[in-house]
C-alpha positions in Angstrom: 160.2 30.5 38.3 163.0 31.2 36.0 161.6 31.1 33.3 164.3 31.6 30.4 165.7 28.2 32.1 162.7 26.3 32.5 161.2 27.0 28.4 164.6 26.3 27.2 163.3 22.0 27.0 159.7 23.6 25.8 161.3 25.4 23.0 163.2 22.3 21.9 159.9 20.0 21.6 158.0 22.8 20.3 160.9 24.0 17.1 160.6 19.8 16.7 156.8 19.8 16.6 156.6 22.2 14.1 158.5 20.3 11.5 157.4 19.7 8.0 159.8 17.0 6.3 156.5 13.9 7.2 157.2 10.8 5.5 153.7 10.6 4.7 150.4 12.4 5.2 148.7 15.4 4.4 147.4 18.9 6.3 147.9 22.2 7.5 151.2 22.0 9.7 150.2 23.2 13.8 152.3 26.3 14.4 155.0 25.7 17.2 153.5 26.1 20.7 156.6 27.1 22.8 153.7 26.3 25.7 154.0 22.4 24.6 156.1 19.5 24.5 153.8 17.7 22.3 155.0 16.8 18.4 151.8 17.1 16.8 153.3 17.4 13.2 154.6 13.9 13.7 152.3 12.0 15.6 148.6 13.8 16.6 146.0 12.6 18.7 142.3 13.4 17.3 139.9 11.4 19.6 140.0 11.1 23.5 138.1 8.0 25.4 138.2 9.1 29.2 137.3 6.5 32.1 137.5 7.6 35.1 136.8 7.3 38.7 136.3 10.1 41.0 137.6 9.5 44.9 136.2 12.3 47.0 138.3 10.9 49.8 141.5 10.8 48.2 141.1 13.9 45.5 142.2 11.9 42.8 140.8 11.1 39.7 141.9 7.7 38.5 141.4 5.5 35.2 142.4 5.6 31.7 142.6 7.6 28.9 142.1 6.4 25.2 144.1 8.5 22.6 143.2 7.8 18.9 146.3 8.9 16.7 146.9 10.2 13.0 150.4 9.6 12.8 152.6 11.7 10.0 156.2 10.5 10.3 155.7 6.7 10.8 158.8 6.3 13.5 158.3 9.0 15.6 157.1 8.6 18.9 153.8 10.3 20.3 154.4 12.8 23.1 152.1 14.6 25.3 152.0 16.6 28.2 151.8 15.6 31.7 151.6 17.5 35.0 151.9 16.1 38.0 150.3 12.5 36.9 151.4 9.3 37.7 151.6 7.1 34.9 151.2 2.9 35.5 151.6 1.9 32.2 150.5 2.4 28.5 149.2 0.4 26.2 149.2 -0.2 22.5 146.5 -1.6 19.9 147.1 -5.2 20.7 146.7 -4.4 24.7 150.2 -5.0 25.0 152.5 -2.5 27.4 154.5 0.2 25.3 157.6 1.4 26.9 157.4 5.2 27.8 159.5 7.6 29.7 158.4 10.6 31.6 161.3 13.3 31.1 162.6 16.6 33.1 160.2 18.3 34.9 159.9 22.2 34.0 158.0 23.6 36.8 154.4 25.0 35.5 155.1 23.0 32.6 155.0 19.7 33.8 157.0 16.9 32.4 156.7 15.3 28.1 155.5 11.7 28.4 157.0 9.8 25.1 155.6 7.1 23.9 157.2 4.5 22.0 154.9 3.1 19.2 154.5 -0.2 17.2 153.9 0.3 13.4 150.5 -0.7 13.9 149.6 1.5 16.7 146.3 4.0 15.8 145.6 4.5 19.5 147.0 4.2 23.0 145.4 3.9 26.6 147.4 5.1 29.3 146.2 4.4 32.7 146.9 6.9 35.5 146.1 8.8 38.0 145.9 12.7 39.1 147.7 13.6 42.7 145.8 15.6 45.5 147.3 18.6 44.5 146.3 18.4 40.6 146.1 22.1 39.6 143.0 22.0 37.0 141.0 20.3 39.7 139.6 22.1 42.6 138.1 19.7 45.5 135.6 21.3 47.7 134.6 20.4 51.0 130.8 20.4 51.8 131.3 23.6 54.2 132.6 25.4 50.8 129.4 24.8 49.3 125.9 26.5 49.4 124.2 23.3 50.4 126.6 22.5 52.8 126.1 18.6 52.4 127.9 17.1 49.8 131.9 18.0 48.4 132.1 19.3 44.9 134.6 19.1 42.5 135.4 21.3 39.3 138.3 21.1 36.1 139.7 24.6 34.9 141.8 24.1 32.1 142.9 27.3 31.0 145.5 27.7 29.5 147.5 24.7 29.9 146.2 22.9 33.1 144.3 20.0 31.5 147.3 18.1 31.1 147.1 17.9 34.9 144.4 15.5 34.7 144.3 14.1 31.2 147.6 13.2 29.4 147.4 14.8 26.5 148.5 17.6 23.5 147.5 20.5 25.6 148.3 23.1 23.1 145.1 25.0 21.5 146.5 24.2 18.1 145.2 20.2 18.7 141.7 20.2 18.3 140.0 16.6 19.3 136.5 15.0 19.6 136.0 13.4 23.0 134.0 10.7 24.8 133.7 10.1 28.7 132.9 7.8 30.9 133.1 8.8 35.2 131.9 7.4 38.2 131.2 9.6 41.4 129.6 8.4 44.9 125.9 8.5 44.9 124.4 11.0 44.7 126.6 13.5 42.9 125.7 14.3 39.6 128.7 14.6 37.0 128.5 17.0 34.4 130.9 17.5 31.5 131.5 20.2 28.2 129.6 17.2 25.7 126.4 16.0 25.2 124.9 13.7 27.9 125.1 10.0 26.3 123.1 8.6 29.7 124.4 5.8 31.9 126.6 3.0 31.9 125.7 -0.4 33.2 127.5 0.3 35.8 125.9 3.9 37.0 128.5 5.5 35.3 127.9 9.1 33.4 128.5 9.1 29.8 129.3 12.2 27.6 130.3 12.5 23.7 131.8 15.5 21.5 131.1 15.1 18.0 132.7 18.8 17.4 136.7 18.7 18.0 137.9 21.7 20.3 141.4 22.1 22.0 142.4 20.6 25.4 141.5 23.4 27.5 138.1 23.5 27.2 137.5 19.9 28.2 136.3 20.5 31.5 133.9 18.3 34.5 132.0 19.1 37.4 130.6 17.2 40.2 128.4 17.6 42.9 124.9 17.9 44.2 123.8 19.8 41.2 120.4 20.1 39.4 119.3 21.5 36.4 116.2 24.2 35.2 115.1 24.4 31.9 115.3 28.2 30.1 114.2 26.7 26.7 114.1 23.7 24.8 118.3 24.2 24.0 119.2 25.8 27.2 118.9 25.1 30.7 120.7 26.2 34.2 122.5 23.8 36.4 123.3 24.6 40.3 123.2 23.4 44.1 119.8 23.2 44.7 119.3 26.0 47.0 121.1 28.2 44.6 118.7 27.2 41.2 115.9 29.4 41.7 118.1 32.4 41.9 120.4 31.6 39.1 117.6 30.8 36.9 115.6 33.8 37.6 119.0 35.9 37.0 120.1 33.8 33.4 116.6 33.6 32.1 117.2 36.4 29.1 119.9 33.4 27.7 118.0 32.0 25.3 117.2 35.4 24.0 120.7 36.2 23.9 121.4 33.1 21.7 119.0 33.9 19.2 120.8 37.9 19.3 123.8 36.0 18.5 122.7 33.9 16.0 121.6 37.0 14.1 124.4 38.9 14.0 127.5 35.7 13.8 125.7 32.8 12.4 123.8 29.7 13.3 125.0 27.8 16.7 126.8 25.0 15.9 127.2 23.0 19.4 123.6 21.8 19.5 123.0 23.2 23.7 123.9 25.7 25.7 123.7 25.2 29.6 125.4 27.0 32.2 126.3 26.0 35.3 126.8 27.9 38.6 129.8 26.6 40.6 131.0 27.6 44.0 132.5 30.3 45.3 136.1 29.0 44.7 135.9 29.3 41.1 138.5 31.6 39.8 137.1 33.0 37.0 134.0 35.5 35.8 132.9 32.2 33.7 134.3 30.2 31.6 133.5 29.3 27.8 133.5 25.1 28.0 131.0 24.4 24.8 127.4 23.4 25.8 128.0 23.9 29.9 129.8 27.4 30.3 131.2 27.6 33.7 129.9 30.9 36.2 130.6 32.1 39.3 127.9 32.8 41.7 128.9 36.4 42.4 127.2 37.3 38.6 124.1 36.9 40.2 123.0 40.1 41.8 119.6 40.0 41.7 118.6 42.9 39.1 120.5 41.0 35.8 122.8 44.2 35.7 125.5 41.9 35.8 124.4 39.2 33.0 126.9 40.8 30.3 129.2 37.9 31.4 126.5 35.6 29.8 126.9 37.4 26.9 130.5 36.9 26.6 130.9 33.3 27.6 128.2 32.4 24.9 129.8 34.8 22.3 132.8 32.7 22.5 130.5 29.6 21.1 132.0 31.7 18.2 135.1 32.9 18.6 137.2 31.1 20.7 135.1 27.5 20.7 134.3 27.5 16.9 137.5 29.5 15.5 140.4 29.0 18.3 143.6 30.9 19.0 146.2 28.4 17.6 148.8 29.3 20.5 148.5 31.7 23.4 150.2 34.7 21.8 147.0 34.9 19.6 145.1 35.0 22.5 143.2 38.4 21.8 141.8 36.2 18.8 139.5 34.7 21.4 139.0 37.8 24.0 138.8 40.6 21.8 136.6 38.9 19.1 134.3 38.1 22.3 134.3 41.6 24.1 132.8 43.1 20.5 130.6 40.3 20.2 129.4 40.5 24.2 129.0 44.3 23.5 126.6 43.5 20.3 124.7 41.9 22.3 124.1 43.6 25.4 123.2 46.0 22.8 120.4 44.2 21.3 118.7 42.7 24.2 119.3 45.4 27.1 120.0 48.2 24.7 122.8 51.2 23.5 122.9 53.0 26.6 123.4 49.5 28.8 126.4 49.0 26.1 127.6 52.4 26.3 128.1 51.9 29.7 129.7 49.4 29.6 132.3 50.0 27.0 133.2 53.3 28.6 133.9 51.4 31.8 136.3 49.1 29.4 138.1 52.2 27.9 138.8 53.9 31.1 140.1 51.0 32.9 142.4 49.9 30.3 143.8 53.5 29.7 144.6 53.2 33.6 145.7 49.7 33.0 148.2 50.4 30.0 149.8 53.1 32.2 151.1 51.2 34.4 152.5 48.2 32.1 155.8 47.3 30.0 155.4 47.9 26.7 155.4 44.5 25.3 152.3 43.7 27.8 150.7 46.0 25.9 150.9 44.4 21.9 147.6 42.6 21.1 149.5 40.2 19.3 152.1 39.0 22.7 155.7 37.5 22.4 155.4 34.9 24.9 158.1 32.6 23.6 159.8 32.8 26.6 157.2 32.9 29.5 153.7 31.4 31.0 150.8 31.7 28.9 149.4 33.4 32.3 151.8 36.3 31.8 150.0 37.2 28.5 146.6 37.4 30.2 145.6 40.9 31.4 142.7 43.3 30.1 144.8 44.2 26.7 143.5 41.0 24.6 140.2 41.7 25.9 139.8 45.3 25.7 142.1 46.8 23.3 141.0 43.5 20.5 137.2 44.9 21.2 138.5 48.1 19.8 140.4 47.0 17.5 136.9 45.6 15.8 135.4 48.4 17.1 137.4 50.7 15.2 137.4 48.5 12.1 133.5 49.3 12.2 133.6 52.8 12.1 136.0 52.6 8.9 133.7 50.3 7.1 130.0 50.3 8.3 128.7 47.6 11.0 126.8 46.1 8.0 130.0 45.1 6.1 131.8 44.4 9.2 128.9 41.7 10.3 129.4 40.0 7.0 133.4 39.6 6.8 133.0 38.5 10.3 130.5 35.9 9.3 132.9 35.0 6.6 135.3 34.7 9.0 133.7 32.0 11.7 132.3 30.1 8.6 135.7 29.9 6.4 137.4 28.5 9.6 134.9 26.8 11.5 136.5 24.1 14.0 139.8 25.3 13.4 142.7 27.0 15.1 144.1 30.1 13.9 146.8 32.7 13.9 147.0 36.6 14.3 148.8 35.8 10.6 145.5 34.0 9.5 143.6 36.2 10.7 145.4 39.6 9.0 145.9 38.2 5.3 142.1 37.5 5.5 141.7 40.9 7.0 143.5 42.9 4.5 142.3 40.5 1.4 138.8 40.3 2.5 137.9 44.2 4.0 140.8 46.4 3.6 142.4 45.7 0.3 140.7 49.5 -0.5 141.4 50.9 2.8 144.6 53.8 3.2 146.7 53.0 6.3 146.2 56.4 7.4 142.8 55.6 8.1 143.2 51.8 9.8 147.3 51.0 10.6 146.7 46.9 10.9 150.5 46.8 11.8 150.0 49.2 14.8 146.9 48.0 16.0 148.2 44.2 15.8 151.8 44.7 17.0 152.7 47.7 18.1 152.7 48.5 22.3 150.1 50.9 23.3 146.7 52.3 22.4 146.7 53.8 18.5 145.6 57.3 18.1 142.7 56.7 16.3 140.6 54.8 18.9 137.2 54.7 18.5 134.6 57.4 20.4 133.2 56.3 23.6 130.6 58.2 25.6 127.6 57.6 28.1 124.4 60.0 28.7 123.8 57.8 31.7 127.6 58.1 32.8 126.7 62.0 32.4 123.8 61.9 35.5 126.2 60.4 37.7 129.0 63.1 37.1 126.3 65.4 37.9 125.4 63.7 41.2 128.8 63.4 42.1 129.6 67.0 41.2 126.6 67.9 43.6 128.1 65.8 46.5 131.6 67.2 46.6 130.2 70.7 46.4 128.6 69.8 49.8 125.1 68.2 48.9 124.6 65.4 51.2 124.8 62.0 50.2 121.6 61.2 51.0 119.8 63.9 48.8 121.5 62.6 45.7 119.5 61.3 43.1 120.5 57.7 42.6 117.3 55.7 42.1 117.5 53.6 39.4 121.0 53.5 38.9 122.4 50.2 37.8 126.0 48.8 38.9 127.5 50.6 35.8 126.7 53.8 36.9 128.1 52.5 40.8 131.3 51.7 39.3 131.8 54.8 37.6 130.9 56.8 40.7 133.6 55.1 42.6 135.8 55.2 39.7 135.3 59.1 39.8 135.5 60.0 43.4 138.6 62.6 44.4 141.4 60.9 46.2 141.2 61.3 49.8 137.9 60.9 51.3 138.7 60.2 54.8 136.5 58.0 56.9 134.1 60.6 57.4 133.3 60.9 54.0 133.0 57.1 53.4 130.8 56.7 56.5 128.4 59.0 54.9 128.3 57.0 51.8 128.1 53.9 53.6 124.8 55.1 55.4 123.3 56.9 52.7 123.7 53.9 50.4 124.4 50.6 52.6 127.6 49.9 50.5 129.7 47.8 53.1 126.5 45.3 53.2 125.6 45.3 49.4 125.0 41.7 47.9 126.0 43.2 44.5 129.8 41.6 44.4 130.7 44.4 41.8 129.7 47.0 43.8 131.4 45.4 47.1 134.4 44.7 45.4 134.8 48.2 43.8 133.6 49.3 47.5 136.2 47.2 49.7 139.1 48.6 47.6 137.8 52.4 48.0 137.7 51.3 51.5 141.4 49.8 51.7 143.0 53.1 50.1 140.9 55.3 52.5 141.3 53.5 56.0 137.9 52.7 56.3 138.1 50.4 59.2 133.7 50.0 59.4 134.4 47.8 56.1 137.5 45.7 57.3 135.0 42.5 58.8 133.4 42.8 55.3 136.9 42.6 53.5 138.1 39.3 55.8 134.7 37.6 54.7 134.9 38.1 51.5 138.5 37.6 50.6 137.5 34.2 52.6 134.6 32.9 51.2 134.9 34.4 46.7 138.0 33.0 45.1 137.5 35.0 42.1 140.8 36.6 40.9 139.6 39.5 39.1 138.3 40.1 42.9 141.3 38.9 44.9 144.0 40.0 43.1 143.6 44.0 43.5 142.2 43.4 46.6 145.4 42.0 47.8 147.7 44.2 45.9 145.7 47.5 47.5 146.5 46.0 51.2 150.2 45.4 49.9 150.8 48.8 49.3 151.2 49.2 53.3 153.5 47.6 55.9 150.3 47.3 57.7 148.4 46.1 54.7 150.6 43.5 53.8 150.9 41.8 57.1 147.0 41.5 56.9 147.0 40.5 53.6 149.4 37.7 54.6 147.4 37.0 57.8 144.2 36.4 55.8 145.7 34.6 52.9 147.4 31.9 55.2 144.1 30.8 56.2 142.1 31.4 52.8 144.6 30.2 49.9 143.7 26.5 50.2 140.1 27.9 49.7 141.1 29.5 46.1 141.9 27.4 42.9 145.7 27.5 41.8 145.2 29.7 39.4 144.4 32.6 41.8 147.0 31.2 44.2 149.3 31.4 41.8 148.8 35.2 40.8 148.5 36.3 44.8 151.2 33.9 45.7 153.3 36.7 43.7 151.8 39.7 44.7 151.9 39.1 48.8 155.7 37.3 47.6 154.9 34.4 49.8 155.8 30.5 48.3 152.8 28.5 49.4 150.9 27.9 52.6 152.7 29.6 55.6 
């Protein structure tokens, strides 16, 4: 992609959209989202009325779209994104056809639809539909399933793949309510990010948002799906021979709801479900309010791995309630939710499951910022001239955690928990900026506080990691140093004293461990601790890429089968980049990736269609 080409039609509609000169009406202005083509200063849409159809056998979604409109400036058009729709006509008020005009397409951007309104026009309906190749929506066979009967599909629209399958503003400074209406084949069961409104007359599923949130977190599933109750607000959905296990791993959520709610506020979004998806799914989870999205490789049996829970609810707060008004605020979301997911884990598993957890987060972001340009490295990202996926690494998450972090040291967690309450309840169901967000800071908790002691200006956007980072440390991360230390001397692997040790203190062994094992070394590990055939996908994962750097051939099956059946990137991606770093390697890698990519969502395909330098399906 050249990208300084492609965002040069972006930045036009988005220095347009920012305009203030209305004719008429009143409101905060939307900060310009160089990410958009929409003009939401001019001409916003507020409501969205889906109805849709889902065809299994084609891998489109087809229908309509209802877009309720507050327009500012009278006789300006409304213009929202597209990608890769086909549009077969709009409609005004009256049910009469508007003209519209799809313009240049900007690949990963898609193309502006404009629509020409009538004076009277308070909503349109455009009818459309998505093409096979849709890249929020992720079609599964029945033999990518765990039931193995029925296809499934999913949405992922972060960060601006929604307008693949809904026309729409698909910036995150348009917040709207939504309503839904979507047939499936019997006897898939559809479930959406709104409440469950029942059925149509016609079998159809019906859903309703009262609370407005931006495009990205509208999100659907389908398949053969059932749900568990946890509590009377909180229940698990998955395949059926995957519920028992994902409800026995998930059922400390409600507890964790009630931790939140203690330390950020009341939970505004009335439920809080989670569903478990397939393999394919390229994320950890994902925060869509009252149905957070997981993959099934969180469950690993022992809950040592249910911090994701943690986070994905913790952005019911930030994130969901208070949004990152474009993707250069982005660590407004993430780093907000890594302090909150640490509070947490704190409170219901306790400090040393935390401290664990957060000195795993330091160290892998001190490796990480090594090895980046500088401007990766700024919490608050210039992205005015590139994907909102370029922004997305470990920084927003881990080095906005410390940022709070460190802001609680300088004032006390007691004072810190109420300007953060302040915070969420000041701007509730609204979409902010890193400039928001720092006048508050400074008028509201550091109006008394010396910049020698917290630098907002090189903790916000500066490159790097500031001096004064907060202390991190782990008694538990202490055992397995001795253990370690025990084994290199030339204690056996077998005699080391690792009962009881959680996958925190696994990944910090492996983290530790000298370069250079050789096989023989990492055969004895394998039979002292069965690491090649671990269900624990942490563990594996952390294993497989030990295994990849030390020629461990006893773990190369292991590798094919998983990089074939997870389509998680936070796996994938080092995986592949690790084989890449060989001739050898990356003639595998290409090997196995030519017959898994159309197995992973486009998001992952995306990232490892750059690593391995390969265009699309060989």
């Amino acid at each position: 992609m050249k990208k300084a080409i492609l965002i040069a039609c972006l930045l036009s509609a988005a220095c347009q959209s920012s305009g203030t000169d209305s004719e008429e009406g009143e409101g905060q202005a939307i900060p310009a989202d160089p990410h958009s083509f929409a003009r939401p200063n001019e001409v916003r849409v507020s409501h969205v009325d889906l109805d849709l159809t889902l065809d299994f056998e084609r891998s489109v979604a087809l229908g309509s779209v209802r877009l309720e409109l507050e327009r500012a400036v009278h006789t300006a058009p409304l213009v929202v994104d597209t990608l890769g729709l086909a549009i077969a006509k709009v409609e005004g008020n009256d049910r009469r056809e508007r003209s519209f005009q799809l313009g240049a397409e900007s690949p990963g951007f898609g193309r502006p639809l404009t629509i020409q309104l009538e004076p009277t026009d308070r909503e349109v309906t455009i009818t459309y539909e998505t093409t096979p190749g849709a890249e929020s929506l992720q079609w599964l066979g029945p033999e990518q399933t765990a039931g193995g009967r029925y296809p499934f599909l999913f949405s992922q629209g972060q960060s601006i793949l929604t307008r693949s399958w809904i026309p729409l503003q698909d910036t995150p400074g348009v917040r709207v309510t939504y309503e839904a209406k979507v047939r499936a084949p019997e006897p898939l069961v559809v479930v959406m990010s709104a409440r469950q409104a029942g059925r149509s007359e016609d079998g159809s599923s019906l859903f309703r948002l009262e609370q407005p949130i931006p495009a990205y977190l509208i999100a659907l599933a389908c398949g053969e799906l059932e749900s568990r109750a946890i509590s009377e607000r909180c229940a698990v959905w998955a395949e059926p021979s995957m519920l028992a296990a994902a409800h026995a791993e998930f059922i400390d959520t409600e507890r964790m709801i009630q931790s939140a709610e203690g330390l950020f506020g009341p939970y505004r979004w009335g439920r809080y479900d989670v569903i478990v998806l397939p393999p394919a799914f390229p994320f950890g989870g994902m925060e869509n309010p009252l149905l957070t999205f997981l993959t099934p490789t969180v469950i690993a049996g022992d809950r040592s791995l249910t911090s994701l829970i943690a986070h994905e609810l913790a952005h019911s707060w930030s994130g969901n309630l208070v949004t990152n008004a474009t993707w250069s605020d982005f660590w407004l979301n993430e780093g907000f939710t890594v302090y909150f997911e640490q509070r947490i884990v704190e409170e219901v598993y306790g400090p040393e499951r935390a401290s664990m957890e957060r000195k795993l987060d330091l160290d892998k972001l001190h490796d990480l910022v090594a090895g980046m340009e500088p401007w990766e490295t700024v919490l608050h990202i210039d992205l005015q001239e590139k994907h909102p996926e370029d922004g997305f690494s470990s920084i927003p998450y881990d080095k906005g955690a410390l940022f709070l972090r460190r802001l609680e040291e300088v004032v006390g967690r007691e004072r810190l928990d109420a300007f953060l309450r302040s915070w969420f309840d000041s701007h509730a169901f609204q979409s902010v900026t890193t400039a928001d967000f720092e006048a508050f800071l400074r008028r509201e908790l550091l109006a008394e506080v010396s910049v020698d002691v917290f630098d907002v200006q090189e903790w916000l956007y500066e490159p790097g990691l500031p001096a004064q980072l907060p202390a991190t440390s782990s008694d538990a991360f202490e055992r397995v140093d001795r253990e370690l230390s025990r084994w290199t001397s030339g204690v056996a692997a077998s005699e080391l004293s690792t009962e009881g040790w959680v996958t925190q203190q696994w990944l910090h062994f492996f983290a530790q461990l000298p370069p250079q094992l050789g096989s023989e070394k990492m055969e004895e590990l394998d039979e002292a601790f069965g690491l090649t055939q671990t269900g624990n996908s942490e563990v594996l994962f952390s294993w497989l890429r030990l295994s990849i750097r030390e020629g461990y051939a006893r773990a190369d099956e292991r590798l094919e089968t998983f990089l074939m059946t997870v389509g998680r990137r936070k796996f994938l991606q080092p995986l592949y980049e690790e084989l890449a770093k060989t001739s050898l390697g990356l003639a595998r890698a290409r090997r196995i990736y030519a017959d898994a990519r159309e197995r992973y969502h486009s998001v992952s395909r995306g990232s490892i269609d750059a690593v391995l330098k390969v265009d699309g399906p060989e």
